[in-house]
C-alpha positions as a Markdown table, in Angstrom:
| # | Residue | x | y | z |
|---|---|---|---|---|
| 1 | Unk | 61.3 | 170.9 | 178.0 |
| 2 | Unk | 61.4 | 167.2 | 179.2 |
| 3 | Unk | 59.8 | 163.9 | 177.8 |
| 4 | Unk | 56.5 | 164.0 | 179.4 |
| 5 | Unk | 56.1 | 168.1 | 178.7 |
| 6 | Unk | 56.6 | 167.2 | 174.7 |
| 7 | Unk | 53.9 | 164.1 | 174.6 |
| 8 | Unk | 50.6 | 165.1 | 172.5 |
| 9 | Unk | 48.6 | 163.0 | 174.8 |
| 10 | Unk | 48.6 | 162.4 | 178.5 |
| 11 | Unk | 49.7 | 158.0 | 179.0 |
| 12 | Unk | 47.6 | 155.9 | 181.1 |
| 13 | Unk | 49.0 | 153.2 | 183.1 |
| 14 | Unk | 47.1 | 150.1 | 182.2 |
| 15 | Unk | 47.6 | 146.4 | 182.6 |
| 16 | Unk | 46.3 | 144.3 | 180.4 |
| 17 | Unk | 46.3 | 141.5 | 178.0 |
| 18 | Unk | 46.6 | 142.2 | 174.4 |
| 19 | Unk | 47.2 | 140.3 | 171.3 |
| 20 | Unk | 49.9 | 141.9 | 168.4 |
| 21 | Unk | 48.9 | 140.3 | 164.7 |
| 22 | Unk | 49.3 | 141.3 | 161.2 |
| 23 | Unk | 45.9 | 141.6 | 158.3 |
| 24 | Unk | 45.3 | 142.8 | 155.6 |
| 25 | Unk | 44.6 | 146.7 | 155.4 |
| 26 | Unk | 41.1 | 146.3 | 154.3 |
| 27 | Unk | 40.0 | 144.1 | 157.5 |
| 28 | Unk | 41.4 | 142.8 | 160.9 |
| 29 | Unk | 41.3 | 139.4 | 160.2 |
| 30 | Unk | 44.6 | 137.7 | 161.3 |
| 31 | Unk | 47.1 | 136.8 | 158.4 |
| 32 | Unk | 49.4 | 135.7 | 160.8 |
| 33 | Unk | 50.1 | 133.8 | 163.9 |
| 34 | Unk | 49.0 | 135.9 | 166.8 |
| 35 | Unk | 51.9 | 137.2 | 169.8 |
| 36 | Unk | 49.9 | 137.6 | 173.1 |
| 37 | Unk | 51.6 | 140.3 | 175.4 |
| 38 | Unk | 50.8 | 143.0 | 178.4 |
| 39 | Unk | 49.7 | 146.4 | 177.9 |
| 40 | Unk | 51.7 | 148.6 | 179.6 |
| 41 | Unk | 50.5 | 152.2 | 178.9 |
| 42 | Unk | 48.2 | 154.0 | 176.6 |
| 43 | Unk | 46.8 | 157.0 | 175.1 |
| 44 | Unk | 44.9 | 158.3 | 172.4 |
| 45 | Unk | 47.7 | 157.9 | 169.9 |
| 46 | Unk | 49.9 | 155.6 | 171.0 |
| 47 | Unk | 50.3 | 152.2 | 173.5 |
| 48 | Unk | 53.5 | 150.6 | 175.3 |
| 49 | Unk | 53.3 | 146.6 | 175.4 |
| 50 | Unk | 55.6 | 143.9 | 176.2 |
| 51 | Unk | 55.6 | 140.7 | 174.6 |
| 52 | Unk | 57.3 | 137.6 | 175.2 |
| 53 | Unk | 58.7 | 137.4 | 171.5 |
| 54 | Unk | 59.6 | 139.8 | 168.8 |
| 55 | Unk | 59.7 | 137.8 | 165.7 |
| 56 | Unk | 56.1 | 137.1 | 163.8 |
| 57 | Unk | 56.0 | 134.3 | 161.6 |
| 58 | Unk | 59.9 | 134.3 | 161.2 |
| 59 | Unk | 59.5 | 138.5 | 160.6 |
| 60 | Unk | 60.7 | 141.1 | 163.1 |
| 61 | Unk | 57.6 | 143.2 | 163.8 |
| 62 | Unk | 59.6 | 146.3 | 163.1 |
| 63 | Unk | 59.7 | 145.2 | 159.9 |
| 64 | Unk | 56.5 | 143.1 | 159.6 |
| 65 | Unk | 54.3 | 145.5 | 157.7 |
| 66 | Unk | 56.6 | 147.0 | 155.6 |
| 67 | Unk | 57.7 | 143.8 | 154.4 |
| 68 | Unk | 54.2 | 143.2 | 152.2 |
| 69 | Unk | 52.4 | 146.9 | 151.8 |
| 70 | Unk | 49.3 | 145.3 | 151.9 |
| 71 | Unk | 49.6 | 144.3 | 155.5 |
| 72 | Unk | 49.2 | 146.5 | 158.7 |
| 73 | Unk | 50.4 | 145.5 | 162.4 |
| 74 | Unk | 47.0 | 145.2 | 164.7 |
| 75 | Unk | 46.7 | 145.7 | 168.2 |
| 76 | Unk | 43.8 | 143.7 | 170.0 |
| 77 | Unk | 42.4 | 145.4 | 173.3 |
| 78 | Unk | 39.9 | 142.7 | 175.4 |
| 79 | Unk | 37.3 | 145.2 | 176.8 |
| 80 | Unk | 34.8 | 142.3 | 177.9 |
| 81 | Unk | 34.1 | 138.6 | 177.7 |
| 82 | Unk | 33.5 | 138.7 | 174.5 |
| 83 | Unk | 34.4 | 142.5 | 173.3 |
| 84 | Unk | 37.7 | 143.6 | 171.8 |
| 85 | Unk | 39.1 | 146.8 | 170.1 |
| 86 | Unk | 41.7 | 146.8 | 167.4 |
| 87 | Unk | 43.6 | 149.4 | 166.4 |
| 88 | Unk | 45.9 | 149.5 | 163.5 |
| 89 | Unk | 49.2 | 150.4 | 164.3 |
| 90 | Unk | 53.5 | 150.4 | 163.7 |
| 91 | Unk | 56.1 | 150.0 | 166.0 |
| 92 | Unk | 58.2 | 153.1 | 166.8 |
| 93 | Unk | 60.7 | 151.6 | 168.9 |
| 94 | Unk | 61.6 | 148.5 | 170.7 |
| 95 | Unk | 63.8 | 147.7 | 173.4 |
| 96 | Unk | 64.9 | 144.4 | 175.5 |
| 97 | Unk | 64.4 | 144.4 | 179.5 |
| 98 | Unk | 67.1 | 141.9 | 180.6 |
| 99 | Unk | 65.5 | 141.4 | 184.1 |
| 100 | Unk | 62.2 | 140.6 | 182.7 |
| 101 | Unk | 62.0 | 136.4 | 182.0 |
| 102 | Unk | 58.5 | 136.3 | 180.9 |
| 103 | Unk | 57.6 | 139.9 | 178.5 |
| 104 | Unk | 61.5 | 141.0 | 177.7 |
| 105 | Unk | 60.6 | 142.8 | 174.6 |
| 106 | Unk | 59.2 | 146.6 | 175.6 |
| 107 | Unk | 57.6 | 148.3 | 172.6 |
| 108 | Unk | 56.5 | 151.6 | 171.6 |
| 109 | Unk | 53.2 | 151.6 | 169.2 |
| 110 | Unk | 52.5 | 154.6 | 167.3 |
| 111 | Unk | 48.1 | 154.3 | 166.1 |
| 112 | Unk | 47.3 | 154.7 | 162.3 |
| 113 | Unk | 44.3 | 156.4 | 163.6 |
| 114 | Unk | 43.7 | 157.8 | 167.4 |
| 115 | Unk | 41.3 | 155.8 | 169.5 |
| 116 | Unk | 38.3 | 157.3 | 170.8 |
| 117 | Unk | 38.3 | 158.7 | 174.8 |
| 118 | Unk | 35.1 | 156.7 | 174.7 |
| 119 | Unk | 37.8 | 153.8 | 173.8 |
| 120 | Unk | 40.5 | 154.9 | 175.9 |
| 121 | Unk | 38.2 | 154.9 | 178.4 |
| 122 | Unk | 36.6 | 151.1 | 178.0 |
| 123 | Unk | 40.1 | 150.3 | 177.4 |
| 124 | Unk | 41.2 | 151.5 | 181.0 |
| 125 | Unk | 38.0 | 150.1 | 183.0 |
| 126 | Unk | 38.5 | 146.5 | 181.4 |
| 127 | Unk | 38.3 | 143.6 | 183.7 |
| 128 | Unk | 42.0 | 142.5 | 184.1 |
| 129 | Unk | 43.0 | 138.7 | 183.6 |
């Protein structure tokens, strides 16, 4: 059985901005500076993004969230001028492309709860910048 036989959910290649922050578990307002990156691929569980930096606020974003228990990782999805969908998430892995000046750090997000096809689907069709 290979890689792409064992995945719970069919990836989508999407590219996109998104935005990586850390809040409070109760809401998504940021409690931290905010890294901009690329979405890379996504599905109903999970999301591969490349950033430009891994640290947050001084904090390695693998261990960002477990640092405080009160705080959960957030990934920001533009699906319009003026829409956006957050997901809570945690990083599952992490990994530096060396030819790749701009978004070097690759990362694997795992979702604290699935997004919706209706999301996945907005998510897709959003105008690119």
């Amino acid at each position: 059985m290979n890689f792409e036989e064992r995945r719970q959910h069919k990836r989508h290649k999407c590219r996109g901005n998104c935005s990586l922050y850390l809040s409070r578990r109760t809401d998504t307002t940021p409690t931290s500076s905010i890294l901009s990156g690329r979405l890379q691929d996504i599905s109903l569980a999970s999301a591969g993004v490349s950033l430009g930096a891994i640290l947050l606020d001084r904090t390695h974003l693998a261990y960002a969230a477990d640092d405080e228990k009160d705080l959960t990782l957030q990934l920001e999805l533009p699906v319009g001028e003026e829409k956006s969908i957050v997901v809570p998430c945690r990083m599952s892995w992490y990994n530096k492309e060396l030819d790749d000046e701009i978004f070097p750090f690759r990362l694997g997000l795992t979702f604290l709860k699935n997004v919706s096809k209706e999301e996945l689907l907005a998510i897709k069709n959003a105008p690119r910048r």
